[in-house]
Each structure stands twice: as structure tokens, then as C-alpha cells.
C-alpha positions as a Markdown table, in Angstrom:
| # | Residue | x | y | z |
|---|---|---|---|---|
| 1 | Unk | -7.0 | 2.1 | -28.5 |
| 2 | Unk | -10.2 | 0.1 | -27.3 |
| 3 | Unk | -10.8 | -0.8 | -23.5 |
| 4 | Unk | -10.1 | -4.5 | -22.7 |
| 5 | Unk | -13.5 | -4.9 | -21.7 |
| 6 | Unk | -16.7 | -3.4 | -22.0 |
| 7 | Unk | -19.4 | -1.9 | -19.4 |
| 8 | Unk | -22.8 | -3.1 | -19.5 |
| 9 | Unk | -25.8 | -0.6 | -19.8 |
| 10 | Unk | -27.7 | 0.1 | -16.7 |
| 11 | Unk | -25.1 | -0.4 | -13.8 |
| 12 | Unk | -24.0 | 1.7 | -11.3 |
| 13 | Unk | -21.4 | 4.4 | -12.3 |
| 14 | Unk | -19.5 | 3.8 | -9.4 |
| 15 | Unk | -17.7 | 0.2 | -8.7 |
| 16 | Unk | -18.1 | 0.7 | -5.1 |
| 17 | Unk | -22.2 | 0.9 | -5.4 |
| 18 | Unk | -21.8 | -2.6 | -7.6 |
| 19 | Unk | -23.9 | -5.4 | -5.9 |
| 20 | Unk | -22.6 | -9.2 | -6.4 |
| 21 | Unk | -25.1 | -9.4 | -9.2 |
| 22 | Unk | -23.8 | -6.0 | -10.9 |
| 23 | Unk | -20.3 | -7.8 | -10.7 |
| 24 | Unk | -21.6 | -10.9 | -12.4 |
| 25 | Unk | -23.2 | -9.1 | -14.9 |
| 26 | Unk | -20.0 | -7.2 | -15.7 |
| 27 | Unk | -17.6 | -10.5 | -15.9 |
| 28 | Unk | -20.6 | -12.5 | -18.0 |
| 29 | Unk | -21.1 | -9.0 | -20.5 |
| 30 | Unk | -17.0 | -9.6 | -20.9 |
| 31 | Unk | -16.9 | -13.5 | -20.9 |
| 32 | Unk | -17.0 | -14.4 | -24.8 |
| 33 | Unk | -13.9 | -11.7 | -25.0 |
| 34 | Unk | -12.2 | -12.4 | -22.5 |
| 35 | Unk | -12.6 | -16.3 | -22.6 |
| 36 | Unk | -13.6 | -17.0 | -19.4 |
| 37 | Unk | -15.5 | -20.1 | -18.6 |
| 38 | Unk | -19.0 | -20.2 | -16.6 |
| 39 | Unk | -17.1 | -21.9 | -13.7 |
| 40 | Unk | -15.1 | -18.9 | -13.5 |
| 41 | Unk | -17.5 | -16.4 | -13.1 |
| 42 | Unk | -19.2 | -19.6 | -11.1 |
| 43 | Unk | -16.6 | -19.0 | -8.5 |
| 44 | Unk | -17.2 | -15.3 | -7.6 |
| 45 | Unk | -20.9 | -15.3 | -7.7 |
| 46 | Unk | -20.8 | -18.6 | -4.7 |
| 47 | Unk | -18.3 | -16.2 | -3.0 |
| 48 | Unk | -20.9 | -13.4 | -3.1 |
| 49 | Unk | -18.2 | -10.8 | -4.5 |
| 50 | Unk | -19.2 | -7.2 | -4.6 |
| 51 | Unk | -18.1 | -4.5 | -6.4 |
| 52 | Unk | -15.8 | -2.6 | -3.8 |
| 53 | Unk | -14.4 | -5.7 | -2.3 |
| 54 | Unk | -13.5 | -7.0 | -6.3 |
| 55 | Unk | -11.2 | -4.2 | -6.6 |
| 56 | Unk | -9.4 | -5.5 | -4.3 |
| 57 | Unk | -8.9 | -9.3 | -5.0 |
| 58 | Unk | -5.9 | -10.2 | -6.4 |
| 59 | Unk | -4.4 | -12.9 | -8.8 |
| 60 | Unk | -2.8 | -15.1 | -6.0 |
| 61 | Unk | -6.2 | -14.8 | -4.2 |
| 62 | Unk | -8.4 | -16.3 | -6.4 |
| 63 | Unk | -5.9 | -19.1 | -7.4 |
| 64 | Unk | -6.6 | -20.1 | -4.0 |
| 65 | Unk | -9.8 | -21.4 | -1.6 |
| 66 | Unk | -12.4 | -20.5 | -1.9 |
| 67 | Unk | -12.2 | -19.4 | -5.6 |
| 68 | Unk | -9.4 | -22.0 | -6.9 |
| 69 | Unk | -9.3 | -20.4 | -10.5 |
| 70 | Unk | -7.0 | -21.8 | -12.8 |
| 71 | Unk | -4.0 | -18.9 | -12.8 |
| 72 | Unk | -4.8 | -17.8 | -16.6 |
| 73 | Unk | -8.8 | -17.1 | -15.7 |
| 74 | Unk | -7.4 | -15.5 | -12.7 |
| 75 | Unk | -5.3 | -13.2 | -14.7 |
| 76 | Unk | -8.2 | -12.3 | -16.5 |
| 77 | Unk | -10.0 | -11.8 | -14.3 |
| 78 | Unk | -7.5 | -9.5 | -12.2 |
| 79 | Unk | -7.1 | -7.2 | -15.4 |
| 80 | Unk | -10.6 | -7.1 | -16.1 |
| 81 | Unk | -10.8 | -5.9 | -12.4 |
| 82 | Unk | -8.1 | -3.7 | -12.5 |
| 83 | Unk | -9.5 | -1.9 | -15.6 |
| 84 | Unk | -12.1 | -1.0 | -14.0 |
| 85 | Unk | -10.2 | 0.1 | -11.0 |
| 86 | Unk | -8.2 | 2.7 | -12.8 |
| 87 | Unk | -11.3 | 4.2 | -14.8 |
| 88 | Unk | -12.3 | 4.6 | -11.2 |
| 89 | Unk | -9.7 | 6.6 | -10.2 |
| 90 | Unk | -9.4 | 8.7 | -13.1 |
| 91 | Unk | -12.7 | 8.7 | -13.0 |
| 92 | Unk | -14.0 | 7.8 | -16.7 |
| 93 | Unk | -17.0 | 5.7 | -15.6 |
């Protein structure tokens, strides 16, 4: 089974040492398959989200200020997250 989305080359192994930029980088590499929009990614990048705080957002958070996703790039953006979460803990990054 393939992984819902896909690491770039050249970041951090570890989430937790993920600046903003490595987090944009990560949702823009996955964008085109996970259909999320610029203004999506838009929304984390103005928030200055970093890796070890992303881990932690959840769906009902970014439907809300200051990120006011729309609930289905919220979603995405939750599982995407959460992926990323559990390779953490199992450690397969």
C-alpha cells in the first residue's frame, strides 16, 4: 500500500526539527495529490506553522481564525499531518 503523501528530499528526518518553510515545502510537494489549493497552504505559512507545533493542529482548529480552511482542505490537511505523525512515532522517517 502506498503512503498518502510523499516526503520531499532534503528535509529534516525529524518533524520536530521542521522549520515553517520545511512545513510548506512538505504540504506544496503533496498539493497536486492531495488537491489542496495555494490558499490553503497560504494559511499556514501567514501563521508561521512549524513542524512540532503542526503535529498538533487539529481539524476543528484550522476551520477556525486564524486559518479559516474550508473543512475538506482541513481534513486534508489533518491527515497529511497525521501521517507524518505516526511515521514519527514508529519511527519510519
Amino acid at each position: 500500500m502506498s503512503s498518502p503523501f510523499d516526503i520531499p528530499e532534503g528535509l529534516p528526518d525529524n518533524v520536530f526539527h521542521w522549520t515553517k518553510n520545511h512545513v510548506i515545502m512538505f504540504l506544496k510537494h503533496n498539493q497536486e495529490r492531495s488537491d489542496l489549493d495555494d490558499e490553503d497552504i497560504e494559511a499556514l505559512k501567514e501563521n508561521k506553522i512549524k513542524g512540532s507545533f503542526s503535529l498538533t493542529l487539529t481539524q476543528k482548529q484550522l476551520t477556525q481564525a486564524p486559518y479559516n480552511l474550508k473543512i475538506g482542505a482541513a481534513n486534508t490537511i489533518t491527515e497529511l499531518l497525521n501521517g507524518l505523525k505516526s511515521t514519527q512515532v514508529s519511527g519510519g522517517l
